[in-house]
C-alpha positions in Angstrom: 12.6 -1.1 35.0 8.9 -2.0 34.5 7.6 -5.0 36.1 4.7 -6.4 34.1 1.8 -9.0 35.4 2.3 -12.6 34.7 0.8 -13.7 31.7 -3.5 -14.4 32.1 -3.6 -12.0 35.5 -5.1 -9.0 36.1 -3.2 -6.3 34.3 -1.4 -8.5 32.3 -0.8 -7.5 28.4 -0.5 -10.9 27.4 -2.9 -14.2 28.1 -2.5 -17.5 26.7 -4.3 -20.5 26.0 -4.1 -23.5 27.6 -3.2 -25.6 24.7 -1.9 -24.5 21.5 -1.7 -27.1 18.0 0.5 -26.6 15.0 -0.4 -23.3 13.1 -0.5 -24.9 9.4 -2.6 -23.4 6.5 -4.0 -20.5 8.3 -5.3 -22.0 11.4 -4.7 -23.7 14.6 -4.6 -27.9 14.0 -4.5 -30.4 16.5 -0.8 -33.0 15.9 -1.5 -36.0 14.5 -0.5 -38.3 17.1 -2.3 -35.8 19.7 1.0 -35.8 21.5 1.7 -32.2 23.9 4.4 -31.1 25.9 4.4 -28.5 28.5 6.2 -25.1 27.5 7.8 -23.4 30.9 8.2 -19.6 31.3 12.0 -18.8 31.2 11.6 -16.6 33.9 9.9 -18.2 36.8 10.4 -22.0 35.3 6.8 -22.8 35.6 4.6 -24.2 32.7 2.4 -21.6 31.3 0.8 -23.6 28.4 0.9 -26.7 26.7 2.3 -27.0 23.0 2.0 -29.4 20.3 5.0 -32.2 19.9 5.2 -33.1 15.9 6.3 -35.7 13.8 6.7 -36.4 10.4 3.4 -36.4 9.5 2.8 -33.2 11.0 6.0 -31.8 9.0 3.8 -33.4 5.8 1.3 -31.5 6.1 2.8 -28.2 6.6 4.8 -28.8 3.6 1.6 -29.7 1.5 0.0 -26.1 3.0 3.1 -24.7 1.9 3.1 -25.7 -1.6 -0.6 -25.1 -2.0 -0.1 -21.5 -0.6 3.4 -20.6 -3.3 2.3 -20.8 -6.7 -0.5 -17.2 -5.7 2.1 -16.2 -4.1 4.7 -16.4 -6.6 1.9 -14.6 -8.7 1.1 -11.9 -6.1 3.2 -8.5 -7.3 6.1 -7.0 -5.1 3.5 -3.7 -4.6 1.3 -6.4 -3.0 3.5 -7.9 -1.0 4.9 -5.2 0.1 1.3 -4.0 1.3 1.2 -7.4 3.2 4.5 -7.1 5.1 3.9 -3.1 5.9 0.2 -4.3 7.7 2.3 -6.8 9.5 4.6 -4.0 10.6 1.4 -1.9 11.8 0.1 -4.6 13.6 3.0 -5.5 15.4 3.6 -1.7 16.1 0.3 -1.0 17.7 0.8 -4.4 19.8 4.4 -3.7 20.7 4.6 -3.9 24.2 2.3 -7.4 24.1 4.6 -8.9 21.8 7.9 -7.4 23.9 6.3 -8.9 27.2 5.6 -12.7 25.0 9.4 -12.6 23.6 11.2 -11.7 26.8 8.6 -13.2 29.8 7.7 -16.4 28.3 10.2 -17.7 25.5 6.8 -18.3 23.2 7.5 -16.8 19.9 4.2 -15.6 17.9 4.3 -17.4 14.0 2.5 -15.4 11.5 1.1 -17.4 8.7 -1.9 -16.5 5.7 -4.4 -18.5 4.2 -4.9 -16.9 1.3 -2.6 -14.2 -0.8 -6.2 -12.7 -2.2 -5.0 -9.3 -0.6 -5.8 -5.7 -1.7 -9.1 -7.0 -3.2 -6.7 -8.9 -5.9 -6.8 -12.5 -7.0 -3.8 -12.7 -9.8 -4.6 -15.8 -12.2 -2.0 -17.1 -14.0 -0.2 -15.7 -17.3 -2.9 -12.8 -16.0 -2.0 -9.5 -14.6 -4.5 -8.5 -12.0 -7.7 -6.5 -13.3 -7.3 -2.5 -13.8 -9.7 -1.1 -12.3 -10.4 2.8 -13.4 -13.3 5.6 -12.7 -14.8 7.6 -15.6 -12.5 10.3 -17.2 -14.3 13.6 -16.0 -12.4 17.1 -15.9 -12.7 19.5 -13.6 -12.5 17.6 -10.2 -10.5 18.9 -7.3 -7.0 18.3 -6.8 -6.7 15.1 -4.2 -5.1 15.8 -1.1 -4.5 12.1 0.2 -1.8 12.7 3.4 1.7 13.4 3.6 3.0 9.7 2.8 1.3 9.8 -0.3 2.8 12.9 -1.4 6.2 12.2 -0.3 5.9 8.5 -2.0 4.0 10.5 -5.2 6.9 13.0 -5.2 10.0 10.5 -4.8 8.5 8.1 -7.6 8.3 11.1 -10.4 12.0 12.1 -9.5 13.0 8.5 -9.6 10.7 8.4 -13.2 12.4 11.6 -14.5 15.7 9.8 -13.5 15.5 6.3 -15.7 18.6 6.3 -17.5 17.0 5.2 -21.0 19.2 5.0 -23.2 21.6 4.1 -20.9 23.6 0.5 -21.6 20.8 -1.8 -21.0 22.4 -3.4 -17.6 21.8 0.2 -16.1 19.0 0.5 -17.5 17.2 -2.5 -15.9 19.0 -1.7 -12.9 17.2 1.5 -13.2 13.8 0.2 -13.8 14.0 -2.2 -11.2 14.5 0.9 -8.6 11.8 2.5 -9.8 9.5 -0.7 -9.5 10.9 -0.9 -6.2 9.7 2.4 -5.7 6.7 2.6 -7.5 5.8 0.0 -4.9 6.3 2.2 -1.8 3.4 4.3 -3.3 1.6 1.4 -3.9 1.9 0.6 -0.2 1.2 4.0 1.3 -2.2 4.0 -0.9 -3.3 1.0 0.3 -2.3 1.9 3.9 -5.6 4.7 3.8 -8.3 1.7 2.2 -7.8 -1.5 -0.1 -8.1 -1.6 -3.7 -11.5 -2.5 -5.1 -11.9 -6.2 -6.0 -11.3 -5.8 -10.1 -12.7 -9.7 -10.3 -15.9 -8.7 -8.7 -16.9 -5.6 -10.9 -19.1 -6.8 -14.0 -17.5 -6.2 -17.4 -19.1 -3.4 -19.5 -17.9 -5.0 -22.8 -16.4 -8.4 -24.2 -13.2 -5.8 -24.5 -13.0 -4.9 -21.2 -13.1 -8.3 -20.4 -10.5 -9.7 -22.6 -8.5 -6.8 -21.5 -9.1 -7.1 -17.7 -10.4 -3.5 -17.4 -13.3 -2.6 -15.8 -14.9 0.7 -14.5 -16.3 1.2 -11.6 -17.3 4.4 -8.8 -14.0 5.0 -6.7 -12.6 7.6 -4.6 -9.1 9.7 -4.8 -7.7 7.4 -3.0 -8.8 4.1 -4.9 -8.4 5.8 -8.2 -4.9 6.6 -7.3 -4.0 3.1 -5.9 -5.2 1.7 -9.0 -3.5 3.9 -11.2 -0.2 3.4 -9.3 -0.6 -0.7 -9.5 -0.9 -0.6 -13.0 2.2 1.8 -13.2 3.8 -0.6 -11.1 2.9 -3.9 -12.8 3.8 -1.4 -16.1 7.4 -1.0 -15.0 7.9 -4.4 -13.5 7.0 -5.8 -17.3 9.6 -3.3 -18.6 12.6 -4.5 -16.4 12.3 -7.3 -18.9 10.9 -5.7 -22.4 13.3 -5.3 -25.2 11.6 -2.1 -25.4 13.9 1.3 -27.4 15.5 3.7 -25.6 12.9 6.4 -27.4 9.7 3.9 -26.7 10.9 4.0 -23.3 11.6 7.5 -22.6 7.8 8.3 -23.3 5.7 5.6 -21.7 7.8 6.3 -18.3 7.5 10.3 -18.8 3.3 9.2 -19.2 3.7 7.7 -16.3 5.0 9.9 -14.3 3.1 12.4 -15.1 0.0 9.8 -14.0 1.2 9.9 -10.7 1.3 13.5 -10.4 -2.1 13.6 -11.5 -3.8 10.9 -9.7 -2.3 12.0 -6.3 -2.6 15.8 -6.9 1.4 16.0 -5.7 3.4 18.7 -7.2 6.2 17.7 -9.4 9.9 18.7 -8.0 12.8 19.9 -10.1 15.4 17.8 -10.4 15.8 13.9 -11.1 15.9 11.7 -7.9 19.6 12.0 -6.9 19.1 9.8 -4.0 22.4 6.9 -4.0 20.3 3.4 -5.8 18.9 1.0 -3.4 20.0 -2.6 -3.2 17.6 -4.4 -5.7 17.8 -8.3 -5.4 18.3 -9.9 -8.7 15.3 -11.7 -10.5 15.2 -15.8 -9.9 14.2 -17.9 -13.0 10.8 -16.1 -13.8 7.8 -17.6 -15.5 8.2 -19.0 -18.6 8.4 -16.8 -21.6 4.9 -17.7 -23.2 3.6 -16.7 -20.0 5.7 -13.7 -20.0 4.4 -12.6 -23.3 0.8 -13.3 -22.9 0.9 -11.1 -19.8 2.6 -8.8 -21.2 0.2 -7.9 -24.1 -2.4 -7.2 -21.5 -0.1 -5.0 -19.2 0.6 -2.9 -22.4 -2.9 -2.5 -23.1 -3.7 -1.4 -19.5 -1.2 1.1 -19.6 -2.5 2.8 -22.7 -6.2 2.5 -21.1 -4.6 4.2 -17.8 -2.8 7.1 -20.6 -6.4 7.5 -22.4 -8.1 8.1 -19.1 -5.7 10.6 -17.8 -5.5 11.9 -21.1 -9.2 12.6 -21.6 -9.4 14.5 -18.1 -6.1 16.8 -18.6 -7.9 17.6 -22.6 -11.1 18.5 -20.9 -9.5 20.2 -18.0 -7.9 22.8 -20.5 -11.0 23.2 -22.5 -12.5 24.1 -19.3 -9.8 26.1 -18.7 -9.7 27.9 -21.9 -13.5 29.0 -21.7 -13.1 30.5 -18.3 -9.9 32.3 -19.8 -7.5 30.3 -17.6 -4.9 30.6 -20.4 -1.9 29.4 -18.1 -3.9 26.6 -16.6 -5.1 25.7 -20.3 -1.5 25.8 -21.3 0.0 23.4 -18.3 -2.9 21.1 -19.0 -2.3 21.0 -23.0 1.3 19.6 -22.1 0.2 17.2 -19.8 -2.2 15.5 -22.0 0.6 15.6 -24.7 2.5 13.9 -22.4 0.1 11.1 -22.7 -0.8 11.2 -26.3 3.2 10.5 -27.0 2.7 7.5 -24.0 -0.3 6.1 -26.5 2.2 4.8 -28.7 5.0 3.6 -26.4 2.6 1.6 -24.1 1.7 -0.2 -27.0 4.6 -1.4 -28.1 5.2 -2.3 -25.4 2.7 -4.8 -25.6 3.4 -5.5 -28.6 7.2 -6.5 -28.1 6.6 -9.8 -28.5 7.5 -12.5 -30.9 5.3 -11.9 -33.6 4.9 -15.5 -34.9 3.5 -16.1 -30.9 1.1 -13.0 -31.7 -0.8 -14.9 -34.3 -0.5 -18.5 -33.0 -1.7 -17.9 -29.7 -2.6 -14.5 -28.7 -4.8 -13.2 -32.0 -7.5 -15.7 -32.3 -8.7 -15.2 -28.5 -9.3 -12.0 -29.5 -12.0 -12.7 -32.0 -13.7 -15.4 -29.6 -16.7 -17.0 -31.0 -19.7 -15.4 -28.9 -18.4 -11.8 -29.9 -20.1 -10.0 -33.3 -17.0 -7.5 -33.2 -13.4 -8.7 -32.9 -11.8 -6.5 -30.3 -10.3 -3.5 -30.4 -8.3 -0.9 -28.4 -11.4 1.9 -29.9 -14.2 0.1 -28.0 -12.5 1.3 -24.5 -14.6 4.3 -23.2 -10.9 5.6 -22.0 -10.5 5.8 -25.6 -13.8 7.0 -26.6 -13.7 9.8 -24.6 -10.8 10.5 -25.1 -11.6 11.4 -28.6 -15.0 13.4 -27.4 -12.4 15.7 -25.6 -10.5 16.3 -28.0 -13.2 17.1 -30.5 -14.6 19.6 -27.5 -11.3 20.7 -27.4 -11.3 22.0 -31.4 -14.6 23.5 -31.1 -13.3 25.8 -28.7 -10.5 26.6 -30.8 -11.1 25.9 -33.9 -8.8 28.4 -35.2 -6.3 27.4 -37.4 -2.4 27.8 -36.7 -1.8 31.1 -38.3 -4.8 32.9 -37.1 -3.9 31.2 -33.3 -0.2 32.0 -33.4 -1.5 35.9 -33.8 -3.3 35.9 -31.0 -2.3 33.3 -28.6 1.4 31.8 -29.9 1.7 30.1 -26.5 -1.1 28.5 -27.1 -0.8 27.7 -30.9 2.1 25.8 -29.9 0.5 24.0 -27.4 -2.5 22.6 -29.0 -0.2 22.0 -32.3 2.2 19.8 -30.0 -0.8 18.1 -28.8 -2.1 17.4 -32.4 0.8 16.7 -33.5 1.5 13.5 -30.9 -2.1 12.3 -32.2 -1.0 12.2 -35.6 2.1 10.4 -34.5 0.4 7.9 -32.7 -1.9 6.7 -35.6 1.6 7.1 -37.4 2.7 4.2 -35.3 0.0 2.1 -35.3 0.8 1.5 -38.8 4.7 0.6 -38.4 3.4 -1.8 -35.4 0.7 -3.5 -37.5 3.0 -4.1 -40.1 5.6 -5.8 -37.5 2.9 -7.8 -36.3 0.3 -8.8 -38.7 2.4 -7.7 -42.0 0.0 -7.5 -44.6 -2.9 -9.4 -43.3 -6.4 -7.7 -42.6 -6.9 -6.9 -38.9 -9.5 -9.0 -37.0 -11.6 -5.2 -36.3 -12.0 -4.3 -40.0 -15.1 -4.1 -41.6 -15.6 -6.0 -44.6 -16.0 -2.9 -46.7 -12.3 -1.6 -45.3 -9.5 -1.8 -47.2 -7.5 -5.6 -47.4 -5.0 -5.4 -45.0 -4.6 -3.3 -41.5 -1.5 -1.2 -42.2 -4.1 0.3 -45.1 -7.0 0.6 -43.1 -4.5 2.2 -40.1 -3.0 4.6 -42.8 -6.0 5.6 -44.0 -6.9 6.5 -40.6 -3.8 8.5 -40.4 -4.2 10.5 -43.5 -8.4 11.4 -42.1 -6.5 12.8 -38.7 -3.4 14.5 -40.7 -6.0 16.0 -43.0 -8.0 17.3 -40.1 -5.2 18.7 -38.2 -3.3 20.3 -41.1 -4.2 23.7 -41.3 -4.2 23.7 -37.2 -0.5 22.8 -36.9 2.4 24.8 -38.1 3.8 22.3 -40.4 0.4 20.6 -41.4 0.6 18.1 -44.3 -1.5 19.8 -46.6 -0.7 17.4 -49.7 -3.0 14.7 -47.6 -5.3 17.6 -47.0 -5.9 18.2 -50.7 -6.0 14.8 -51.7 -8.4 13.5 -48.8 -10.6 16.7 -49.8 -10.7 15.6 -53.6 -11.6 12.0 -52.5 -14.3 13.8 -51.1 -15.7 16.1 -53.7 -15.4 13.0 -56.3 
């Protein structure tokens, strides 16, 4: 058996002070009263330090560090905590012996406590969800290879993803979810095991949108770009444990995400569903209150479809990159991945948008035409979005073929760009049925004045401009819009 130094001699893996006060808010405070008492060493019987003695007023002001300390905390996402308690764990592992030697040798237990639950570079504010924080879409980088933990936790969380049950009844369902947030939070955790995240609060805004929004862009590696993508994902399917969101809605925005976490961590996506038996997944306590839950909840939509228009842009300029070095199987894998987005556009928002619509215009759409701004915000003033559209215009001027002419050439490819298109016309489709549900016949707060009077006009007139674009590139093109939009045109 190994026979270790008494504690503060030579060779010793332990040393203490002489005098220790109570450990309250992040710090070492001397009692009130100033009273001590000697702590002995349960082996040899002899004191080895001195500790304080409290009292009520001592107990007071714990209890007032405390309740300072909860309401961040409460705040601070399970991914974040879960970072927290897994650097205690490495800690404690790399100082096992010390703390062995302090437990056994002298009775003195070690108390952890934190001064601030700012960790991962993120400050939540309340009814906020923490700042996304993304890196410019831009094909053609190299796959990430970020360590074996990442790939497992990357690999587990798409199974799990590809295994949501949802249209299941909707207690399995959220059970569902919930394991998937549980695990979306294990990847969160790995990430930030390699480097924090980037402070989002810290990085100027490039537009009053992004700032509304709590998006900004900044310069960040694989890693960082990965651990941002995965807390959005996470804060994504936390929000949809509780979102009366449709079984189809659903299906989409969590097969987008999935294939986000393919992407951003360069893992390779496995068969089969996650079979693994479900984990144990404490209930939720009372929650915020539901304003808060649905002014949150508008933004975490939002930052999901910016996070789907970023990794959408890169996989549409990855094939086009593809296709012009006649990589016509890389072209074709990267064609369905960015459809897997474009059909996520839609579904992430509404998801923001399943919110009481009466709440939607008495406190959520007039902050979004604040005073100082010249243009009310928009989803199309995110560069995620801009570019997004600049790929897929680079994308038809490499093939600008239409269907027929495609399909006789390249039918794998005809289907695959017409799937594509076809999700784009879909998702202006559904920006028309969600305006209506929220706004009704009202005019948007983006319109220009020389628009049409209402946004489900304006947003079908935008439809019928893409439709007439795309018809005589898709099989079953709507070429009755095509002719009319054309004759609008000539008159």
């Amino acid at each position: 058996m190994a026979r270790y130094a008494a504690p503060g001699t030579e060779g010793a893996p332990m040393s203490y002070a002489s005098r220790y006060g109570h450990f309250i808010g992040g710090e070492y405070v001397e009692p009130v009263r100033g009273r001590y008492f000697a702590r002995p060493s349960p082996v040899a019987g002899e004191p080895f330090t001195e500790v304080a003695r409290g009292n009520a007023e001592d107990v007071e002001a714990a209890l007032d560090a405390a309740h300072a300390a909860a309401p961040p905390w409460g705040r601070t996402s399970a991914a974040v905590r879960s970072g927290v308690l897994l650097r205690i764990a490495d800690r404690m592992e790399r100082n096992l012996e010390a703390l062995a030697v302090a437990e056994s040798g002298s009775g003195f237990r070690i108390e952890c406590s934190w001064r601030s639950t700012s960790t991962m570079g993120l400050s939540p504010i309340a009814d906020h969800p923490a700042v996304a924080v993304f890196r410019e879409p831009r094909g053609g980088r190299p796959v990430p290879g970020l360590g074996p933990r990442v790939d497992a936790g990357a690999r587990r969380i798409a199974r799990v993803l590809a295994g949501v049950a949802t249209h299941a009844r909707p207690v399995e369902r959220t059970f569902a979810l919930r394991r998937a947030t549980e695990v979306a939070g294990e990847l969160v955790a790995a990430l930030a095991a390699l480097a924090p995240a980037v402070a989002g609060e810290e990085l100027p805004a490039e537009s009053t949108s992004q700032s509304y929004f709590r998006v900004r862009e900044g310069e960040l590696s694989d890693q960082q770009a990965a651990l941002h993508g995965a807390l959005v994902i996470h804060r994504g399917l936390e929000d949809l444990c509780d979102a009366p969101l449709s079984g189809a809605d659903l299906a989409l925005e969590v097969a987008g995400m999935r294939q986000s976490v393919l992407d951003l961590t360069g893992a390779a996506a496995d068969a089969d569903p996650d079979d693994v038996p479900p984990v144990a997944v404490p209930e939720p306590g009372a929650g915020a209150p539901l304003e808060s839950v649905w002014s949150a909840r508008w933004l975490i939509g939002h930052q999901v479809h910016v996070l789907f228009n970023v990794c959408a842009a890169v996989a549409v300029a990855d094939a086009t990159r593809h296709l012009r070095d006649g990589a016509g199987d890389a072209a074709l894998l990267r064609l369905a991945d960015a459809t897997a987005y474009v059909r996520g556009f839609p579904a992430a928002m509404t998801h923001a948008s399943t919110i009481p619509a009466d709440y939607y215009m008495a406190a959520i759409r007039h902050t979004m035409a604040p005073p100082s701004v010249d243009i009310p915000l928009s989803g199309r003033q995110h560069r995620g979005y801009k570019l997004f559209r600049a790929a897929m215009k680079e994308l038809l001027s490499v093939v600008p073929d239409s269907y027929e002419q495609l399909a006789a050439r390249a039918p794998e490819l005809a289907e695959a760009r017409g799937a594509l298109l076809e999700a784009d016309i879909v998702d202006g489709e559904w920006h028309v049925t969600l305006a209506y549900s929220m706004v009704h016949l009202r005019r948007s707060i983006a319109q220009k004045p020389e628009g049409p009077d209402n946004a489900v006009a304006e947003l079908r007139l935008m439809r019928h401009r893409r439709a007439a674009q795309y018809a005589s590139l898709i099989r079953f093109g709507d070429h009755y819009i095509a002719d009319a939009v054309a004759g609008l045109r000539h008159s």
